[in-house]
Structure formats: C-alpha cells, structure tokens
TITOR-551034 format. One record per residue (C-alpha): chain; residue number from 0; x, y, z negated. Coordinates in Angstrom, 3 decimals. Each point is the difference from the previous one (the first is absolute). Last residue first. Layout:
N
<site><chaine>A</chaine><num>NUM</num><x>X</x><y>Y</y><z>Z</z></site>
...
END
This chain:
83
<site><chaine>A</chaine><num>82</num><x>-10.105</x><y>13.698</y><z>-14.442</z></site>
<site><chaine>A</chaine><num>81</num><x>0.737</x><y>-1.513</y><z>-3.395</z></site>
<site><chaine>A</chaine><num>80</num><x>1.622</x><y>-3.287</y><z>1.041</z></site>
<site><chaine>A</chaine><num>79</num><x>1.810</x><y>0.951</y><z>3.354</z></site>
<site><chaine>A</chaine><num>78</num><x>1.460</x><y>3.026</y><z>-1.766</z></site>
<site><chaine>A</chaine><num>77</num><x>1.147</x><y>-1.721</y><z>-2.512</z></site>
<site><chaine>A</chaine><num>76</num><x>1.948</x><y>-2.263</y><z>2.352</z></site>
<site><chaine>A</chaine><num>75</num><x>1.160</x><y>3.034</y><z>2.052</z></site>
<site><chaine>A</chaine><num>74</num><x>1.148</x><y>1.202</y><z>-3.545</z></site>
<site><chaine>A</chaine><num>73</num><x>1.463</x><y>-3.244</y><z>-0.344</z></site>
<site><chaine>A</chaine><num>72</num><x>2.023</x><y>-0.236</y><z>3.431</z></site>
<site><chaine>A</chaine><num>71</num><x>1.419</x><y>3.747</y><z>-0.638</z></site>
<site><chaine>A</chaine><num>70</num><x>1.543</x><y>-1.198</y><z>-3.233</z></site>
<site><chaine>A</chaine><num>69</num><x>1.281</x><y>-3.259</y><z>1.463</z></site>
<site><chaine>A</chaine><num>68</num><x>1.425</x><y>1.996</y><z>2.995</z></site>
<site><chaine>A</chaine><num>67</num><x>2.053</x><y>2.305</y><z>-2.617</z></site>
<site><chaine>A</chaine><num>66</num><x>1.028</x><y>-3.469</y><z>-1.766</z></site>
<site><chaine>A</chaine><num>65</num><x>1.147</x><y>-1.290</y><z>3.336</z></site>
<site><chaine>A</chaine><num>64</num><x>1.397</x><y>2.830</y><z>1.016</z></site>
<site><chaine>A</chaine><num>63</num><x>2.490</x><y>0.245</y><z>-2.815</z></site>
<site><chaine>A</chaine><num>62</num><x>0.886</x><y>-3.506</y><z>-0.211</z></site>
<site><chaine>A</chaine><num>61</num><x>0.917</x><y>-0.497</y><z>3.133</z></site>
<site><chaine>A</chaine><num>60</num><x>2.130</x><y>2.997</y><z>0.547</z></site>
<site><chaine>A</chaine><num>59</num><x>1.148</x><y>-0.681</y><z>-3.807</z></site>
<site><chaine>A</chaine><num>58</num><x>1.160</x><y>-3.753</y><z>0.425</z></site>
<site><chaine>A</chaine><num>57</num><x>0.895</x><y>-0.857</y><z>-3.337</z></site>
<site><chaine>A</chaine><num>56</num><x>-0.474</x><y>-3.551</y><z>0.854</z></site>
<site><chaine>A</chaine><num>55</num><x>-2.401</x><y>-0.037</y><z>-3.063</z></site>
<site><chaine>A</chaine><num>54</num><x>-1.898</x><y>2.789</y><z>1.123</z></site>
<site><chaine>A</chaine><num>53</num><x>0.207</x><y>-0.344</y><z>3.519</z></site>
<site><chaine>A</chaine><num>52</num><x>-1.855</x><y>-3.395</y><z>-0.494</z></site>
<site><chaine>A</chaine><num>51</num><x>-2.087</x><y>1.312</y><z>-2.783</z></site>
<site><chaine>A</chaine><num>50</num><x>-1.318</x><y>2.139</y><z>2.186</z></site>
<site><chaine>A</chaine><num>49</num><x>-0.107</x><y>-2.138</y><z>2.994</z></site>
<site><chaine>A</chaine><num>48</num><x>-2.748</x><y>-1.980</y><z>-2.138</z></site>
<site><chaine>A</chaine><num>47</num><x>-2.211</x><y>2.934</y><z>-1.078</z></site>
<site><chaine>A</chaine><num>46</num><x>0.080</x><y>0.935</y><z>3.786</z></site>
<site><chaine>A</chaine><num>45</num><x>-1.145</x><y>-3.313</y><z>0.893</z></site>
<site><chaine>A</chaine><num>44</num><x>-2.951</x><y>0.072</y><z>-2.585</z></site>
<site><chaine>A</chaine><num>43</num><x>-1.247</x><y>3.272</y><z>1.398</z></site>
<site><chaine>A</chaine><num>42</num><x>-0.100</x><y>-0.653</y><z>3.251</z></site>
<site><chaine>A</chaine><num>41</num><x>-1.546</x><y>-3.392</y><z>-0.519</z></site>
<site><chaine>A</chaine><num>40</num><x>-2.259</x><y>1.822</y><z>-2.132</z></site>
<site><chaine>A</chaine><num>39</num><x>-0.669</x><y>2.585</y><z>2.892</z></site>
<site><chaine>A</chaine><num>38</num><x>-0.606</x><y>-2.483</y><z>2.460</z></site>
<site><chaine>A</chaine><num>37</num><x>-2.261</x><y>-1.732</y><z>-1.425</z></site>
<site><chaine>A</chaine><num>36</num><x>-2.206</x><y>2.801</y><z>-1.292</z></site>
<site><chaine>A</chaine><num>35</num><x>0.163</x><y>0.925</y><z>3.778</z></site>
<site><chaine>A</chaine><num>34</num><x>-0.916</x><y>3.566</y><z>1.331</z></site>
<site><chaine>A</chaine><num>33</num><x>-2.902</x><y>0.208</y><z>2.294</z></site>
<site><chaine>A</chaine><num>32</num><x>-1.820</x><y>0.890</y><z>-2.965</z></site>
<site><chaine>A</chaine><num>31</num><x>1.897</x><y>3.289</y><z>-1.439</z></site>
<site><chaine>A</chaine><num>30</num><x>-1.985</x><y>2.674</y><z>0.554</z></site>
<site><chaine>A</chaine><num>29</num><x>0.058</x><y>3.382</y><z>-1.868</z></site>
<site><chaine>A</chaine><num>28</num><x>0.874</x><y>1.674</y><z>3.558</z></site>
<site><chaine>A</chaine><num>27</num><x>2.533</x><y>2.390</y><z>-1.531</z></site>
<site><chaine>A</chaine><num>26</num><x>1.713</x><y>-2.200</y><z>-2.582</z></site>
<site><chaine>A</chaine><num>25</num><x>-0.081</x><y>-3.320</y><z>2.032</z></site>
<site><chaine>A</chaine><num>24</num><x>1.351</x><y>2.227</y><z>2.754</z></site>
<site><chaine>A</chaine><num>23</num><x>2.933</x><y>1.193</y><z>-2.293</z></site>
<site><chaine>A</chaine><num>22</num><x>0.591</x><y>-3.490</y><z>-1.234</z></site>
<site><chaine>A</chaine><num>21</num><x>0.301</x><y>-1.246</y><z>3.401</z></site>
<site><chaine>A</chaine><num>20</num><x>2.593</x><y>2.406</y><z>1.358</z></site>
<site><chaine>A</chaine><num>19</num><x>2.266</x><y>-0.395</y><z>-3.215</z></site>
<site><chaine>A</chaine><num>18</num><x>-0.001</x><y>-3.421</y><z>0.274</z></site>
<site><chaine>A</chaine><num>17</num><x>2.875</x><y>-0.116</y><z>2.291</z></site>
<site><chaine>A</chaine><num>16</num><x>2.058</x><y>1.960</y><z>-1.930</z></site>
<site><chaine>A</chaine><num>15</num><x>1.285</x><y>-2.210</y><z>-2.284</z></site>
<site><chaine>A</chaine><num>14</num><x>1.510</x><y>-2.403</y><z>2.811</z></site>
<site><chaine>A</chaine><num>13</num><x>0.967</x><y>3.252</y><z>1.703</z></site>
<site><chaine>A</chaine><num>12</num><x>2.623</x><y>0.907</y><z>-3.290</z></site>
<site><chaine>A</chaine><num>11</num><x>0.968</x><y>-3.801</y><z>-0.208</z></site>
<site><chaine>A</chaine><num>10</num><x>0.985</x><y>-0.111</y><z>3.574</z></site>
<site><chaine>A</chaine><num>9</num><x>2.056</x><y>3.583</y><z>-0.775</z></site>
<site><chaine>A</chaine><num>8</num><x>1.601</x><y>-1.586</y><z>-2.685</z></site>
<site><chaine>A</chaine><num>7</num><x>1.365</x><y>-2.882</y><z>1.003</z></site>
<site><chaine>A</chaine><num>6</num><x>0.774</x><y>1.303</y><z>3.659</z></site>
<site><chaine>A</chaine><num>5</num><x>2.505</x><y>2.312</y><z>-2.233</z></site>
<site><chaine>A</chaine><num>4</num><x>1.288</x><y>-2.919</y><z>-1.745</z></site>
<site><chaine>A</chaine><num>3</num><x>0.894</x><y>-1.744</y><z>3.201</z></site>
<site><chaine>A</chaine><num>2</num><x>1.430</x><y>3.165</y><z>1.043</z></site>
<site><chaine>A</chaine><num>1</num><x>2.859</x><y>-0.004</y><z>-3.119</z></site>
<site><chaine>A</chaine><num>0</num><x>-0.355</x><y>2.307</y><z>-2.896</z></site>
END
C-alpha cells in the first residue's frame, strides 16, 4: 500500500466520523431543529452518488466510506423526521 492510499483511507475514515458528534447530541437532547432538511438530503444524495462512483471505479477507500457515511447520513435523516 502506497501513502497516497493511506491518506485515502484515513480521509474517508474522518469523513464518516464527522457525524458521529451530531447524531449523539441529536440522540441525547431529542432536538433536531437547527439541523437542515436541506442539507441533509443534499448530504445524502451526494453520498449516494460517490458511491456508485467508487463503486464502479472500484475505488474501495472511496467506496467504503462513502457507503458507511450514507448509512450514518440516513439515520441522521430519520432522526430529523421522527424526532
């Protein structure tokens, strides 16, 4: 593995992560309306796209944490519509 791949996968490892934070407060607090429905399906949709992207490329370090961020991006999305 060279270092380019290694800045791969550690960008797509904090790119995940950086919902983490958000969903936990949503959790605790129970309050989600200072969080953007807009920004969240934009979110959503983009990740959905890079997906496929990495997919198809066969580009695993993108394609890996973009389909982990996905998941993470549509429980925030549930979230934001039940809460």
């Amino acid at each position: 593995m060279i270092y380019v791949d290694i800045f791969g996968w550690l960008g797509g490892i904090l790119l995940t992560l950086n919902l983490i934070p958000q969903i936990y407060k949503a959790n605790v607090t129970k309050k989600v309306e200072d969080i953007s429905i807009t920004f969240i399906i934009v979110n959503v949709t983009g990740l959905l796209l890079y997906s496929i992207y990495g997919l198809y490329y066969e580009i695993y370090q993108v394609a890996i944490s973009s389909l982990t961020s996905l998941c993470i991006s549509l429980y925030f999305l549930y979230l934001k519509l039940t809460l």
